[in-house]
C-alpha positions in Angstrom: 60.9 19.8 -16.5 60.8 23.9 -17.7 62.0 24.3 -20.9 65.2 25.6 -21.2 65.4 29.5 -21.2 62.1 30.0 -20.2 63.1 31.4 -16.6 64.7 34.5 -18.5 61.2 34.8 -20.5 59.8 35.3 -17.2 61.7 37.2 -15.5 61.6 39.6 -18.7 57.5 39.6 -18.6 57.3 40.3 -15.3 59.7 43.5 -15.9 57.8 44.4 -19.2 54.0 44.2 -17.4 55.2 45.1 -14.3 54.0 42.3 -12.7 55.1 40.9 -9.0 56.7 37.1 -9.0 55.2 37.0 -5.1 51.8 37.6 -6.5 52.4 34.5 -9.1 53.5 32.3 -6.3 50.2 33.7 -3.7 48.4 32.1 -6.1 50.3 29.0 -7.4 50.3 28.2 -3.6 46.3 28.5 -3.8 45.9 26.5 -7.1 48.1 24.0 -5.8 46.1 23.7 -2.4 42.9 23.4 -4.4 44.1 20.5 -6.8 43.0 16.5 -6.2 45.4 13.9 -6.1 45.1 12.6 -9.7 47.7 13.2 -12.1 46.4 13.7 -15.2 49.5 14.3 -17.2 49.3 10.7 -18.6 45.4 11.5 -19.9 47.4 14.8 -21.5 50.1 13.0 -23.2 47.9 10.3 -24.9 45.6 12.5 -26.4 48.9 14.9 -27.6 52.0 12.6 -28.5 52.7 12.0 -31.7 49.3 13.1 -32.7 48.0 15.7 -35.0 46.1 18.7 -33.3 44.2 22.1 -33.1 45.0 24.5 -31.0 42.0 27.3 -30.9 41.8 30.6 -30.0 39.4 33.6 -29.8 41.0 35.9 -32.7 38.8 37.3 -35.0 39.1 34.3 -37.5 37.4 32.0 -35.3 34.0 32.0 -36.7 35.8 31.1 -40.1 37.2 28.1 -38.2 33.8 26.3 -37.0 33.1 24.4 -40.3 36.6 23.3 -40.1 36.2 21.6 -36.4 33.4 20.3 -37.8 35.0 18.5 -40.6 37.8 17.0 -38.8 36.1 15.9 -35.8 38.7 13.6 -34.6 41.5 15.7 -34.8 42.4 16.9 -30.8 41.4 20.2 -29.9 43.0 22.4 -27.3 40.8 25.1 -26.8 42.0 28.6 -25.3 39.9 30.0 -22.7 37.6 32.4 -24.6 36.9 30.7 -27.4 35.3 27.6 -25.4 31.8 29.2 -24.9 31.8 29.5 -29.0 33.0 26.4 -30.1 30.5 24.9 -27.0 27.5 27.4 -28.7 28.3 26.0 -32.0 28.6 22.1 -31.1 32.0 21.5 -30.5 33.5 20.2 -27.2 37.1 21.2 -26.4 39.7 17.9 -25.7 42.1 20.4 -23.6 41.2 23.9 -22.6 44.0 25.9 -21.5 42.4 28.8 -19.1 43.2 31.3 -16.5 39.4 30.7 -15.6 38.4 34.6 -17.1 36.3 32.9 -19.8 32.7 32.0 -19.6 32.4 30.4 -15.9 28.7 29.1 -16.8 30.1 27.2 -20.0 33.2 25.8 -17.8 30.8 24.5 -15.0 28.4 23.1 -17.5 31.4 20.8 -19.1 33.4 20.7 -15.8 32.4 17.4 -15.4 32.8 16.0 -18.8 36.0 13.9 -20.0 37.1 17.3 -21.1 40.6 18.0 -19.6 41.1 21.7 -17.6 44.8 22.8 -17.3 44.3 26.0 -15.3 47.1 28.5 -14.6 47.4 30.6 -11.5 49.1 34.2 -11.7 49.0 36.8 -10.1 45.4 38.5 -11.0 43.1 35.4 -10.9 43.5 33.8 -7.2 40.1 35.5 -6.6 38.5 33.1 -9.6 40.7 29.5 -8.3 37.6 27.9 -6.5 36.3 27.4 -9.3 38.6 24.3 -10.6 36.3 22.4 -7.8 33.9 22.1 -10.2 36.2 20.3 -12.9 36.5 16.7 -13.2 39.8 16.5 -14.9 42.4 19.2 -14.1 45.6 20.2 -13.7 47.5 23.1 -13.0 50.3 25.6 -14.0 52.6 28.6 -13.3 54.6 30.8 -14.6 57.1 30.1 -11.8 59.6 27.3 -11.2 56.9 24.2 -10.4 56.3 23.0 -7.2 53.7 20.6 -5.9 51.3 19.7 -8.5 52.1 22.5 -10.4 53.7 22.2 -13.9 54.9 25.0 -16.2 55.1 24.1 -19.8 56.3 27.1 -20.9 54.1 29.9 -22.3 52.0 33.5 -21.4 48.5 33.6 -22.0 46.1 31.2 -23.0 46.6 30.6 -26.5 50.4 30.5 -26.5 50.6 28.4 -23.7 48.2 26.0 -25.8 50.9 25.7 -28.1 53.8 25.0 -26.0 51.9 22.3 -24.0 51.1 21.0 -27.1 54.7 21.2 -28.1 56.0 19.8 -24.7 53.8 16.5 -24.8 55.5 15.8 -28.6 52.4 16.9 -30.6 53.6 15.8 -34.3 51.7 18.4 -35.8 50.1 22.1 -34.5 47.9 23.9 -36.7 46.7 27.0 -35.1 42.8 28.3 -35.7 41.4 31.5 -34.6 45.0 32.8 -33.3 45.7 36.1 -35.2 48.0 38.3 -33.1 47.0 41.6 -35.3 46.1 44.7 -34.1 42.2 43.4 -34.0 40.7 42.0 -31.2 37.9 39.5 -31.9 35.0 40.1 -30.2 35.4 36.5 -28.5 37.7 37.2 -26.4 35.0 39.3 -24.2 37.6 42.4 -23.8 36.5 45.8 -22.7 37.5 48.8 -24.4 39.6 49.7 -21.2 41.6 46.9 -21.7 42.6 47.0 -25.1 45.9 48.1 -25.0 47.2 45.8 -22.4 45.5 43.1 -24.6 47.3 44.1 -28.0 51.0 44.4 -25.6 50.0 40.6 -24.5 49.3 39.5 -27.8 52.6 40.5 -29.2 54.4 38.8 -26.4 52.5 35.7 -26.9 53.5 36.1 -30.6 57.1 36.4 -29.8 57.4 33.4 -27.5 55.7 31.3 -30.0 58.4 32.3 -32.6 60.8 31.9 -29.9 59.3 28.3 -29.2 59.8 27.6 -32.9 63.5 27.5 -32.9 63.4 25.1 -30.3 60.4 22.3 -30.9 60.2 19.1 -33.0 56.7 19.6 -33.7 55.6 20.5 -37.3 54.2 24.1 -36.4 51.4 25.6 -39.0 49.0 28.7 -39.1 45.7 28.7 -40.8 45.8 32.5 -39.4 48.2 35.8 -39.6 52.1 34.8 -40.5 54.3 33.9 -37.6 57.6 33.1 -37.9 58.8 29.5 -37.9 54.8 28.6 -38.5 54.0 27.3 -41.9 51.1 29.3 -43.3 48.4 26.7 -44.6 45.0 27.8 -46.1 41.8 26.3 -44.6 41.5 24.4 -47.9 45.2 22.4 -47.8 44.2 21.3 -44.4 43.1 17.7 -45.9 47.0 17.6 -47.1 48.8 17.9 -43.9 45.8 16.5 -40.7 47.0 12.5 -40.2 
């Protein structure tokens, strides 16, 4: 189930980027053609509910965030597309990654087949990059339609916000958000070109204003450890001890 008012998100994205809803569903229909039979929603929901968790993305505060995934090792990670080659470079292995499959496809392959879960969206850009899920063990997919299939939609835009409201959707108790800064920097993790930028900074802004929307509606304990968002408790790295169960 969507959450509520999130068809009228859409429908407002696709007006704002001037995207096409047939493109989404070309490639929804492809994800969902490519997907095995197993469900992993159950694998999702044990590692999420009522659990503490990270959600990780490739802002410019990553780096800072390393020695913290390193401390609390146990605490689940949900990892946003193009931070995973990072976190993987520096030791750490994602729990969830949340991609649209433009992030390292060497690194993906290379943990594909690990325990590692893979919940891969399909829009309307990235139907070129689907065969790629063939090479992940545990995966499931989403759009940003109305589901169909195997296809869920938890809610969300890009990688990192949709992190959060998956994380939201399968009762996390607590999200603390690393690396996910929303300013008008772009880390150099996130691998974008100069071209791109201003697209990127537009899609950062939505994702910000979803995730305050999100806020309002949750029962998840929501915290930053990066730039203020509304409805997110700000927390420095140092207080983390005080709130991770």
């Amino acid at each position: 189930m969507m959450i509520s008012g999130w068809n009228s998100r859409y429908s407002k994205i696709l007006k704002e980027f001037n995207y096409e809803k047939k493109d989404d569903l070309d490639s929804a229909k492809m994800l969902d053609s490519l997907l095995g039979d197993e469900i992993n929603l159950e694998k999702i929901c044990g590692l999420i509910k009522n659990q503490t968790v990270f959600i990780v993305g490739a802002g410019p505060s990553l780096s800072y965030a390393i020695p913290i995934l390193h401390q609390f090792k146990k605490t689940i990670k949900i990892v946003a597309d193009s931070a995973v080659k990072y976190l993987i470079e520096n030791g750490i292995t994602p729990d969830i990654i949340v991609t649209d499959l433009d992030g390292d496809k060497e690194t993906f392959r290379k943990i594909g087949k690990s325990k590692t879960i893979f919940v891969v969206h399909a829009h309307g850009d990235n139907i070129s990059k689907l065969n790629l899920i063939k090479n992940f063990k545990n995966c499931i997919g989403t759009t940003q339609t109305k589901p169909f299939g195997k296809l869920q939609n938890f809610g969300g835009f890009t990688d990192g916000d949709r992190a959060v409201f998956l994380a939201s959707y399968f009762k996390a108790k607590k999200i603390i958000l690393l690396g996910m800064d929303f300013g008008k920097r772009i880390g150099k993790f996130s691998n974008t070109k100069p071209s791109e930028r201003t697209i990127k900074l537009k899609k950062l802004k939505k994702a910000k204003s979803l995730l305050e929307w999100l806020a309002i509606k949750t029962k998840s304990e929501l915290f930053t450890t990066s730039s203020p968002i509304l409805g997110f408790k700000k927390i420095p790295f140092q207080n983390l001890d005080s709130i991770i169960t």
